[in-house]
N, C-alpha and C positions, 0 to 999 in steps of 0.2 A: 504494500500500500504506500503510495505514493504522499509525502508531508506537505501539507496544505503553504500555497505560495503566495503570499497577498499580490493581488494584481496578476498572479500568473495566469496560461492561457483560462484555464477553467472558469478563472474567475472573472475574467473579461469578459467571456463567454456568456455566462449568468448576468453578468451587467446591463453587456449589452443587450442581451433578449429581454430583460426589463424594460430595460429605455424605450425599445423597439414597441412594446406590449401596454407602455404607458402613452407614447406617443398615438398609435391606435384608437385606445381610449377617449386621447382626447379632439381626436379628428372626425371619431364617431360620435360625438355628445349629442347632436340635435337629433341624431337618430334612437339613441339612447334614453334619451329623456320622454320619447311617443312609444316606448314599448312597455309593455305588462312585465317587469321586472323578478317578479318574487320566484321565479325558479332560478333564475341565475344568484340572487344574493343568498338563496338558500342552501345549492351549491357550492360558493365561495364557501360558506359557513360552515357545511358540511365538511370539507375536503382540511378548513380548518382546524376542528375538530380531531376529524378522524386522523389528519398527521398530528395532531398531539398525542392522542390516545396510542398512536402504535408508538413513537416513541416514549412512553412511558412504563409499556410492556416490551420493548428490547433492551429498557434500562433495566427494568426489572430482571431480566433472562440471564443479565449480567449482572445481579448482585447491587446493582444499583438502587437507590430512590430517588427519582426527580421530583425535588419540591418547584413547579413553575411560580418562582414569586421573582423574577427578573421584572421591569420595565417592560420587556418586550412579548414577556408571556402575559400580562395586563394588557396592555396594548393588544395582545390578539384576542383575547376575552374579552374586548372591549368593540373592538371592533365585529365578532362576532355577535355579539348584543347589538351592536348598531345594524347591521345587518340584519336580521330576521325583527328586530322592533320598528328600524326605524326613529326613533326617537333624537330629534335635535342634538340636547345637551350630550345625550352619550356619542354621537355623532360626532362632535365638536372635541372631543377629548379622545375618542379612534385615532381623529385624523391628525390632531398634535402628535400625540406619541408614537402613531409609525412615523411621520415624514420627518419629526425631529429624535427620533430613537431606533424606528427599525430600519431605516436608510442608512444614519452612520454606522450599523449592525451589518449590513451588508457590504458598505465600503469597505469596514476594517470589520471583519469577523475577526471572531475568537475562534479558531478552530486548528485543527492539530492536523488533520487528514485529510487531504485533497480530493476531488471526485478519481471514482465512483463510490469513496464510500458512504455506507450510509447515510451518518452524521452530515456529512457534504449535504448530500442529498434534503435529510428532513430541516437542517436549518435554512438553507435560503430558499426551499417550497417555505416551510411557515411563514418566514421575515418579506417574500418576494409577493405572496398572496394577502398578506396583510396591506402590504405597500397597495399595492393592486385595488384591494377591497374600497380602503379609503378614498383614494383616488376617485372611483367609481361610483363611490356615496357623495364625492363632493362634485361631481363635475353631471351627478344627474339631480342637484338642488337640495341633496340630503343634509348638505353641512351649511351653515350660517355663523361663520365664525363672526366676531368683535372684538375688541381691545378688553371688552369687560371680561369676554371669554376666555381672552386668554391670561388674563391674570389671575384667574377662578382656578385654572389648568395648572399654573404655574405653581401656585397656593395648594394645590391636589399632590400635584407630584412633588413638593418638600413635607408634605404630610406624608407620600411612600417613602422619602428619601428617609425622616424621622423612623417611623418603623422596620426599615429593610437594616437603618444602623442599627437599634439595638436588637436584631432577627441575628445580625452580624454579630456584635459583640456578644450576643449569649451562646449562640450556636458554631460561633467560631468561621461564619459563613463569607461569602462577598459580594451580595446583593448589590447590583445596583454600582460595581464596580467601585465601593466607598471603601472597601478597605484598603484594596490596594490596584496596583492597574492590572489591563489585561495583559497575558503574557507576548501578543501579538502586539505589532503598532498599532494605535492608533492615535485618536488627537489627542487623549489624554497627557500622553508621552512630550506635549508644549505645552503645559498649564503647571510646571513644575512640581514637586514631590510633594509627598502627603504630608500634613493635611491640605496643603493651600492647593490643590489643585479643587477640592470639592467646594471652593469658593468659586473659583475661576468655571465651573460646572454648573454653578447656578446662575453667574451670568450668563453664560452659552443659552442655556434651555430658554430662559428668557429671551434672550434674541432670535433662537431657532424658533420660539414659537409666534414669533411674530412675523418673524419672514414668512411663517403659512398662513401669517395672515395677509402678508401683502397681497397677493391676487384678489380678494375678496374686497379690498381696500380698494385697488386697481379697478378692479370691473365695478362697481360703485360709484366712480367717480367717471370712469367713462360712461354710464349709465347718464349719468345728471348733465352732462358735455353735450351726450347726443339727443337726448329727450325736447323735442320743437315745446318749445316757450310760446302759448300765443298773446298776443296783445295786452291781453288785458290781465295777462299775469305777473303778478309781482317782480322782482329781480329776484335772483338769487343773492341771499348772503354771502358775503367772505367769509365770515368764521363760522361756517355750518359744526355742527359738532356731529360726529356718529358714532 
């Protein structure tokens, strides 16, 4: 078995059929947004699911227990809930923690094992279908992000950050990458050593979750640009708030 290469071909490979597979996505929307949707989010959902469930019985087969209390195992039970409910707010917190957590999961994986192994395999299906999922909940009207949202989000996820440390500190774990880094690159490895990197970690998330919100901000605002003003309608404010 071949040791997983950051960036090597494999992994470019998965990248780019991402890109490729989001790109799609978003070239399909107006068609996407006129169709009876619920067998495909139900699928997503499913295929979800069920690659968690087997990997939890090949962890098992091996002596293993997987506790899924990562970020990114939230984020897919999260985005699984938004999926089959439908629901705004849980919508709005899907789409933050894949695009600001299971994207940089995909860029820099933590992995040890290159394709075809398993592990290869079940982590960027989970992390690449999640990416996926949200994408598709927000580009067919299902997400409504705001600024207020996303400091609700941001306020959510240092309330996991709080419980994953002391999950960490009792159980000797590393939830959440706060104990220490991943053994793999990634960006962590510029935010300098513990503890100050998990400062530098909470500015990050807050910026990342505001760059998902910039499109929603963006189309908003070309919205009000392109919207015919007739005569007898007021001006538009400068300091509109939203």
């Amino acid at each position: 078995m071949r040791p997983f290469v950051p960036f090597g071909p494999d992994h470019l490979a998965v990248v780019g059929a991402l890109v490729t597979l989001a790109a799609a996505l978003v070239v399909s929307r107006s068609r996407l947004q006129t169709m009876d949707d619920r067998g495909i989010r139900w699928v997503l959902a499913a295929v979800l699911c069920g690659n968690e469930a087997a990997a939890f019985v090949v962890a098992l087969a091996h002596g293993v227990v997987v506790v899924p209390l990562q970020l990114c195992d939230l984020a897919l039970a999260v985005a699984v809930w938004a999926l089959v409910t439908l629901q705004r707010s849980v919508a709005q917190i899907a789409y933050c923690w894949a695009l600001a957590g299971s994207v940089q999961a995909i860029l820099t994986p933590d992995l040890v094992w290159g394709f075809p192994s398993y592990w290869w395999i079940q982590f960027f299906l989970s992390h690449g279908v999640v990416v996926l999922s949200v994408l598709y909940l927000a580009l067919t009207g299902r997400v409504a992000l705001t600024p207020a949202a996303v400091w609700k989000i941001w306020g959510l996820t240092n309330v996991y950050a709080a419980a994953a440390g002391a999950f960490n500190w009792t159980y000797g774990t590393n939830l959440g990458y706060l104990a220490q880094k991943p053994a793999q690159p990634s960006l962590l490895d510029y935010m300098g050593p513990w503890p100050q990197y998990l400062m530098t970690m909470e500015a990050a998330a807050l910026a990342l979750f505001f760059l998902c919100y910039l499109p929603f901000r963006l189309a908003h605002r070309n919205c009000r640009w392109t919207t015919p003003v007739s005569a007898d309608s007021p001006p538009p404010r400068s300091s509109h708030r939203h």
